[in-house]
Structure formats: structure tokens, C-alpha cells
C-alpha positions as CSV (number, residue, x, y, z in Angstrom):
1,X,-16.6,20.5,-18.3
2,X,-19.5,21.4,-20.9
3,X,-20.3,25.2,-19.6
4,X,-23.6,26.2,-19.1
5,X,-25.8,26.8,-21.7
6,X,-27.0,30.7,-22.0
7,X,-30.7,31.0,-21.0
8,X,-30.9,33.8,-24.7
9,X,-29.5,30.3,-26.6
10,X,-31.5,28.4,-25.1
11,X,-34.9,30.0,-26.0
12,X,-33.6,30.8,-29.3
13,X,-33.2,27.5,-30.4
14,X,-36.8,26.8,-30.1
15,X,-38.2,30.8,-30.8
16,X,-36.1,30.8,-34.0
17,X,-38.1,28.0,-35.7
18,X,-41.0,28.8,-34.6
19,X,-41.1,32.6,-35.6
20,X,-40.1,31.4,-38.8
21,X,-42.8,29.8,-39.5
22,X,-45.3,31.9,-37.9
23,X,-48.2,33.3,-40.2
24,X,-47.6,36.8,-41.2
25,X,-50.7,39.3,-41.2
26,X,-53.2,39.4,-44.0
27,X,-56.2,42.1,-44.3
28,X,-58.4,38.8,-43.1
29,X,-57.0,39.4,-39.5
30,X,-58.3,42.8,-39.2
31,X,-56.1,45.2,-37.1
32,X,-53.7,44.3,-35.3
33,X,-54.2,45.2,-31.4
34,X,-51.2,47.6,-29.9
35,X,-48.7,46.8,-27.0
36,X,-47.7,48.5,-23.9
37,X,-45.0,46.1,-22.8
38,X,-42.2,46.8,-19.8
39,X,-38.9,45.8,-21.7
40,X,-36.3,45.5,-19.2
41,X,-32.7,46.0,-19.4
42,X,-30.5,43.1,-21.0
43,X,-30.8,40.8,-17.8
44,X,-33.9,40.0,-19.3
45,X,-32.1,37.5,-21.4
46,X,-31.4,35.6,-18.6
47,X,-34.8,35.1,-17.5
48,X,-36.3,32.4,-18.9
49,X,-39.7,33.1,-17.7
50,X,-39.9,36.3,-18.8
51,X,-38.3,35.4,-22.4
52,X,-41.4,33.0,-22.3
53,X,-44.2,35.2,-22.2
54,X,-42.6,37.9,-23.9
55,X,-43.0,35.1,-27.5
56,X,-46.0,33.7,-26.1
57,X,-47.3,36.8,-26.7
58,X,-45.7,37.4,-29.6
59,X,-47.0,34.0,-31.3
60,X,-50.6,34.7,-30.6
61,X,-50.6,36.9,-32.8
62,X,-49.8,37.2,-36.9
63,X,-46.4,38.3,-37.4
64,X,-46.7,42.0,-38.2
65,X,-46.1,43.7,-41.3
66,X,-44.2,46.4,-39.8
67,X,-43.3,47.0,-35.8
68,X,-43.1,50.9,-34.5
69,X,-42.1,51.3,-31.3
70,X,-42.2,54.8,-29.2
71,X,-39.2,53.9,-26.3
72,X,-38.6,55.2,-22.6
73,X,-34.9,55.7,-24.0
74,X,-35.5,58.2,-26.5
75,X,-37.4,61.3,-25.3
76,X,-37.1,64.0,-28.1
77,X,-39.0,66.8,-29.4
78,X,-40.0,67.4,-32.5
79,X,-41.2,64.0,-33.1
80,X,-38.2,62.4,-34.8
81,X,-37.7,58.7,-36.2
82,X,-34.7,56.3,-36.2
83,X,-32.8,55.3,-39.0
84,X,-34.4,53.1,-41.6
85,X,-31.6,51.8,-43.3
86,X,-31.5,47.7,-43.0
87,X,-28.8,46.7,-40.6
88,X,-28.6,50.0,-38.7
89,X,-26.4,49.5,-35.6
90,X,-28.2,49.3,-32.2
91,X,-27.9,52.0,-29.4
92,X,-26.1,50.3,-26.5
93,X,-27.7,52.4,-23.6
94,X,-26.8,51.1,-20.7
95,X,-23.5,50.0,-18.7
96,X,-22.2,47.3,-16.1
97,X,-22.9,44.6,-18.0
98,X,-21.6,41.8,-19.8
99,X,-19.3,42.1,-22.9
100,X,-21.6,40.4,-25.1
101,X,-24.8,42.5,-24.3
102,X,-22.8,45.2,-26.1
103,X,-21.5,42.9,-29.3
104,X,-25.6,41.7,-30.1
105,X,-27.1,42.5,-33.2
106,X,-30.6,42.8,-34.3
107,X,-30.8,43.5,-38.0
108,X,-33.9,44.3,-39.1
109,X,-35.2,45.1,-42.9
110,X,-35.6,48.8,-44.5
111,X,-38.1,50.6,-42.5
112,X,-38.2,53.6,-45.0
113,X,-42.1,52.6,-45.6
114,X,-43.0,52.6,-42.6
115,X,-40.9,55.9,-41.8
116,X,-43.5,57.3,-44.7
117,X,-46.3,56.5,-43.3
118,X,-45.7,57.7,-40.0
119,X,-44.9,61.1,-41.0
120,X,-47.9,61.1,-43.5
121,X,-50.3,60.6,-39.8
122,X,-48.8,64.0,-38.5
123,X,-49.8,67.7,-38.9
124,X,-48.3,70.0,-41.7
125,X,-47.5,71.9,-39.3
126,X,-45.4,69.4,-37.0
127,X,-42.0,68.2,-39.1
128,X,-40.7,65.0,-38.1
129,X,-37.2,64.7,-38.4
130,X,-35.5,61.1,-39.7
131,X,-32.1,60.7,-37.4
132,X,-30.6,58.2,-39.8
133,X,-27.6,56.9,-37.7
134,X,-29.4,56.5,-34.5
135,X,-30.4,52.7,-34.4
136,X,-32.8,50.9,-32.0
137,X,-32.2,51.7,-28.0
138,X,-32.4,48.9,-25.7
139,X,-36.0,49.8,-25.0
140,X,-37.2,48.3,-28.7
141,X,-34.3,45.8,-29.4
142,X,-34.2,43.8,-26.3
143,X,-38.0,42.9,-25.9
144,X,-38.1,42.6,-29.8
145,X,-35.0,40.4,-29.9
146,X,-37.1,37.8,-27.8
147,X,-40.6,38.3,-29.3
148,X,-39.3,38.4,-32.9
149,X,-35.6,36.9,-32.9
150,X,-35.3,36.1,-36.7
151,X,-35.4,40.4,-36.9
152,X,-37.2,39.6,-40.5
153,X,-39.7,42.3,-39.3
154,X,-39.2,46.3,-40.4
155,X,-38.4,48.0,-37.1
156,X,-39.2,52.1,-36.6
157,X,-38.3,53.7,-33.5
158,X,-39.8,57.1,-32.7
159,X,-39.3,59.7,-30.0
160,X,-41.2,60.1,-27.5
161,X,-41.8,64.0,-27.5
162,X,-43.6,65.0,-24.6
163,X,-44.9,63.1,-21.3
164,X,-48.8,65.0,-21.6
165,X,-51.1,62.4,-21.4
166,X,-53.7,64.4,-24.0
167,X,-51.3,65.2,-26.3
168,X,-49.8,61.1,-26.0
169,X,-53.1,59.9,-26.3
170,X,-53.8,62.2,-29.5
171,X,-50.4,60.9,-31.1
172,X,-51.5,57.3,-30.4
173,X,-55.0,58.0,-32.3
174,X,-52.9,59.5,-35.6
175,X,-51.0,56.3,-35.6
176,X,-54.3,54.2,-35.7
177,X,-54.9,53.6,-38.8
178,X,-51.3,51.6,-39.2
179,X,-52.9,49.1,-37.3
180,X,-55.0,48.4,-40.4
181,X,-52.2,47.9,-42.3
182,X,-50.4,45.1,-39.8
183,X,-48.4,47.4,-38.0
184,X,-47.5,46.2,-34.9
185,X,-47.5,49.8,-32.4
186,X,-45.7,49.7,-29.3
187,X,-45.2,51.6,-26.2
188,X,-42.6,50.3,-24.3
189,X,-41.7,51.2,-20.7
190,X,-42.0,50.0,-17.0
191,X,-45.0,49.6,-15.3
192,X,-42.9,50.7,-12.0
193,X,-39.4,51.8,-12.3
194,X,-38.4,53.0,-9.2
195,X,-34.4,51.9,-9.6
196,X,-33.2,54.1,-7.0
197,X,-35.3,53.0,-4.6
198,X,-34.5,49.2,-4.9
199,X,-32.8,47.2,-1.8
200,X,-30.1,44.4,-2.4
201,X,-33.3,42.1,-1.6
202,X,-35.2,43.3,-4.0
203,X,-32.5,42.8,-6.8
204,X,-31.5,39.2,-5.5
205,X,-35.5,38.3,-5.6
206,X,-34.8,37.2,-1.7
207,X,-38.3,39.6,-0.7
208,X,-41.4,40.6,-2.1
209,X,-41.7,43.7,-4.3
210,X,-41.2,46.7,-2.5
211,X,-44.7,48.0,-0.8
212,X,-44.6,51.3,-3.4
213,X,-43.9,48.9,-6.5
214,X,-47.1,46.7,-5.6
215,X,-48.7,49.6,-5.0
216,X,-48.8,51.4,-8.2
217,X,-49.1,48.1,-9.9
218,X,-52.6,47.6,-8.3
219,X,-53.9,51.2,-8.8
220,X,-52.9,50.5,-12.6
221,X,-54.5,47.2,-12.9
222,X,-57.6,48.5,-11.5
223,X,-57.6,51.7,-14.0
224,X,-56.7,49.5,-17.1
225,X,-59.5,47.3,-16.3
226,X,-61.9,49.5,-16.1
227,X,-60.6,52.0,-18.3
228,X,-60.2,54.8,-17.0
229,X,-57.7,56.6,-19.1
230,X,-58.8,60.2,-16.7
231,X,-57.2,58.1,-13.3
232,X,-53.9,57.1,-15.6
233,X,-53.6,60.7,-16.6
234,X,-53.7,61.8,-13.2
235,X,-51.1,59.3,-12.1
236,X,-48.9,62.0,-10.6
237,X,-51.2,62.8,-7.7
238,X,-53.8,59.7,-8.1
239,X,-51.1,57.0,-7.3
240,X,-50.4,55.2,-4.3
241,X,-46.5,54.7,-4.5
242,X,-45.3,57.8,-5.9
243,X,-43.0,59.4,-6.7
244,X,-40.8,56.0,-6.2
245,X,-42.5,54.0,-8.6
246,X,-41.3,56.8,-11.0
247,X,-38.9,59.0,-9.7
248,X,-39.1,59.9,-13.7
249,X,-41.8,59.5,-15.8
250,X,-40.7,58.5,-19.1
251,X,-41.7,54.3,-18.4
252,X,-44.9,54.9,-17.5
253,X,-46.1,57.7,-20.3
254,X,-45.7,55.6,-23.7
255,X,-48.5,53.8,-22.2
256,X,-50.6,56.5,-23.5
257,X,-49.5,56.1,-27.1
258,X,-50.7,52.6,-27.0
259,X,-54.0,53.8,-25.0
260,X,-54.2,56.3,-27.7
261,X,-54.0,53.8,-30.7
262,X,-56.6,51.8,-29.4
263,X,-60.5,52.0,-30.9
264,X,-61.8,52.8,-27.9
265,X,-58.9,53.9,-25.1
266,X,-61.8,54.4,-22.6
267,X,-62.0,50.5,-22.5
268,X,-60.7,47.6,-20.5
269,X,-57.3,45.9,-22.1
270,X,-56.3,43.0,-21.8
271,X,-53.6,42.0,-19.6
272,X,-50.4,39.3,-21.1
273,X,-48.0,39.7,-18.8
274,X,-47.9,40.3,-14.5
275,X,-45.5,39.8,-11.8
276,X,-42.1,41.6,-10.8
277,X,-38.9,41.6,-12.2
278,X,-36.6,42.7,-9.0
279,X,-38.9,44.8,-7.7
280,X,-40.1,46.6,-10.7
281,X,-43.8,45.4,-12.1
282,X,-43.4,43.8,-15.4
283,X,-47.0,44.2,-16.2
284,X,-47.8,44.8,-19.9
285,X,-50.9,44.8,-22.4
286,X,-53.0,44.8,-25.5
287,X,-55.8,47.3,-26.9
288,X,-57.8,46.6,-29.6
């Protein structure tokens, strides 16, 4: 009996090709807009769907120059960096999962530019410190493994240092100017992430997202469209749905980096990706 082909293979046999190929940034584009995506866990690459829009999204745009991406998975003050080096080894941050999940790869070119730059954007007075054997966590290297599978992009991962919106949002506008430059910034998270509050329904897909889940996700939506970054600051008491759309807090604050890195933060993105994935709001966003 052939076995079943695995949905990851499957979309990489068309998204290797194709990303290629794909353009890569020139000065001509202008900047390139930053990402607040929700990355989910390694069952991701078993949802075709997802994978789908994830390098939809991906393809619309040039192929960046560089990719930085501030993580859920790595909260840590003073501001530090990952390691630079080409090839270095993933973080596998998770457990339960299948054997394989733990034996992937995502080699990705020298980042040591990039790692330049970055620290150039912050104050004299704030060090940031280079942790040279941490590699991606699953927060940058699973979303990126689908949106840019060829890993022929430099890829920096930074902490995340601090959950103030003001102080997010002014770390977002220091990393601005990369943009200029084809640097692809993103914030990745979880638009809900409520885990402990999930039912066996929820998980299998059998029921609607949970009322708290669908909840938050519309108070977001409507504060995203009409930008409102003062409501998404307030989230704590604002939203409807918490505090089980984040027990936690760290998937929903990276969205102020990218709000941060945008022009204008006080206007309306523009939303990729909606829907749930078991339970949890996948929805995710650009800001020029």
C-alpha cells in the first residue's frame, strides 16, 4: 500500500519552485509592509489550508532581503538577538508531538548584517546582547518554513523584552527604517490563545470556536480596522473574552511591534488571514 502523502510534502513540492523563483526586493518596491501573523504549533504542517494562505501571502509580496522576527517564545530582557551564524540549529519548544517535528531543519544564511543593523536602531544606552547558540523557536521557523521553505532568506530572531504596549510600539518605530532596506519585520503570536480553556470539541474541529475566542477576535477586528492602537493597548480591561483568550499575554503583545513599524500605526491594516485553528483565531496582518 503507497502511504499517504504528508500534507508539509505535499505543499512543498509546489512552494519550493515557486519561492525560487519569486522576485526578490529592489529599492523600486518601496518598503516593505510588516506582519503580525499567528504561527501555530507544528500541526500546522498538517493543515493544508492554512499552509495555503500562509505562502499566498508570502508570494504577494517580493521576497525580502532580510526577515526579523520578535516571537511569543522568547520573552527576554535586555533586548537580545539569536544567533547569526548560517545553519544555526532550531529551538524545539514544544512536546507531544511527532518524531519528525523535532528532526526538521530550517537553514537559513548569515544574519550577522541584519544583527548590525538592529542593534544600530537602539539607544546607547540599551545593550543588546547576541545569544549565539540559541536558534529560531518554533514561533519564527514554523510559519517561515511554509512562507519561505527554500530558507535562502537571512533569518534574526529577537526577544521580546517587555509586554507595554508604548514601549512595543516605540521598539517597532526604531525598527522602521529596515523596512526601507527589504526587511521583512514580524510579530508573531496568536490572535487568541486561550489553550487551557480549549474542550476536546474545540481541538477535533467538531464545534464552533469557543464564545471567548470569537469574542476577542471581533473586538480586535474592529480596533485593527479602525485603528485604534489606544483600544489594543487597553486590551486587558477593553476585551470581551478575557482573560481566556490570553490567560498570558505574550501572543497577543508582538502585535505592537508590528503596529509600531508601521508609517502610521493609528491606521487601518489590512487583514490576510481569518478563521480558527481549534479554537484559537488565526487572524493575522499587514501595515504599511
Amino acid at each position: 500500500m503507497t502511504p499517504p502523502v504528508y500534507p508539509l510534502d505535499r505543499h512543498l513540492a509546489t512552494a519550493l519552485p515557486a519561492t525560487r523563483a519569486q522576485r526578490v526586493w529592489s529599492p523600486a518596491d518601496g518598503p516593505l509592509p510588516a506582519l503580525y501573523l499567528s504561527h501555530g504549533a507544528p500541526p500546522l504542517f498538517e493543515d493544508t489550508r492554512w499552509m495555503t494562505e500562509l505562502f499566498d501571502w508570502a508570494r504577494r509580496l517580493p521576497k525580502p532581503t532580510a526577515i526579523l522576527v520578535v516571537s511569543a517564545h522568547w520573552e527576554s530582557a535586555p533586548l537580545s538577538l539569536s544567533g547569526t551564524a548560517a545553519g544555526t540549529p532550531l529551538v524545539y519548544d514544544f512536546g507531544g508531538f511527532a518524531r519528525r517535528y523535532y528532526e526538521m531543519t530550517y537553514r537559513t544564511p548569515d544574519a550577522a548584517a541584519l544583527a548590525r543593523r538592529v542593534a544600530a536602531a537602539m539607544p546607547d544606552t540599551e545593550p543588546v546582547y547576541e545569544h549565539r547558540a540559541r536558534g529560531l523557536d518554533h514561533g519564527a521557523w514554523v510559519p517561515l518554513k511554509v512562507m519561505y521553505p527554500a530558507g535562502d532568506v537571512p533569518v534574526l530572531q529577537m526577544s521580546l523584552p517587555t509586554h507595554d504596549p508604548t514601549t512595543l510600539l516605540d521598539l517597532g518605530r526604531r525598527l522602521r527604517p529596515l523596512r526601507d532596506e527589504g526587511v521583512l519585520i514580524v510579530g508573531s503570536g496568536f490572535m487568541t490563545h486561550g489553550l487551557p480553556f480549549l474542550r476536546r470539541e474545540d481541538v477535533s474541529g467538531a464545534a464552533p470556536a469557543p464564545a471567548w475566542s470569537r469574542d476577542f477576535d471581533a473586538w480586535a477586528a474592529d480596533a485593527l480596522a479602525r485603528g485604534d492602537v489606544d483600544t489594543l493597548a487597553d486590551f486587558a480591561h477593553a476585551a470581551p473574552g478575557m482573560p481566556y483568550a490570553h490567560p498570558t499575554v505574550e501572543h497577543y503583545t508582538p502585535l505592537f511591534v508590528t503596529l509600531g513599524a508601521a508609517d502610521r500605526p493609528d491606521r487601518p491594516v489590512t487583514t490576510t488571514i481569518e478563521g480558527y485553528f481549534m479554537g484559537l483565531s488565526k487572524r493575522s496582518f499587514q501595515v504599511a
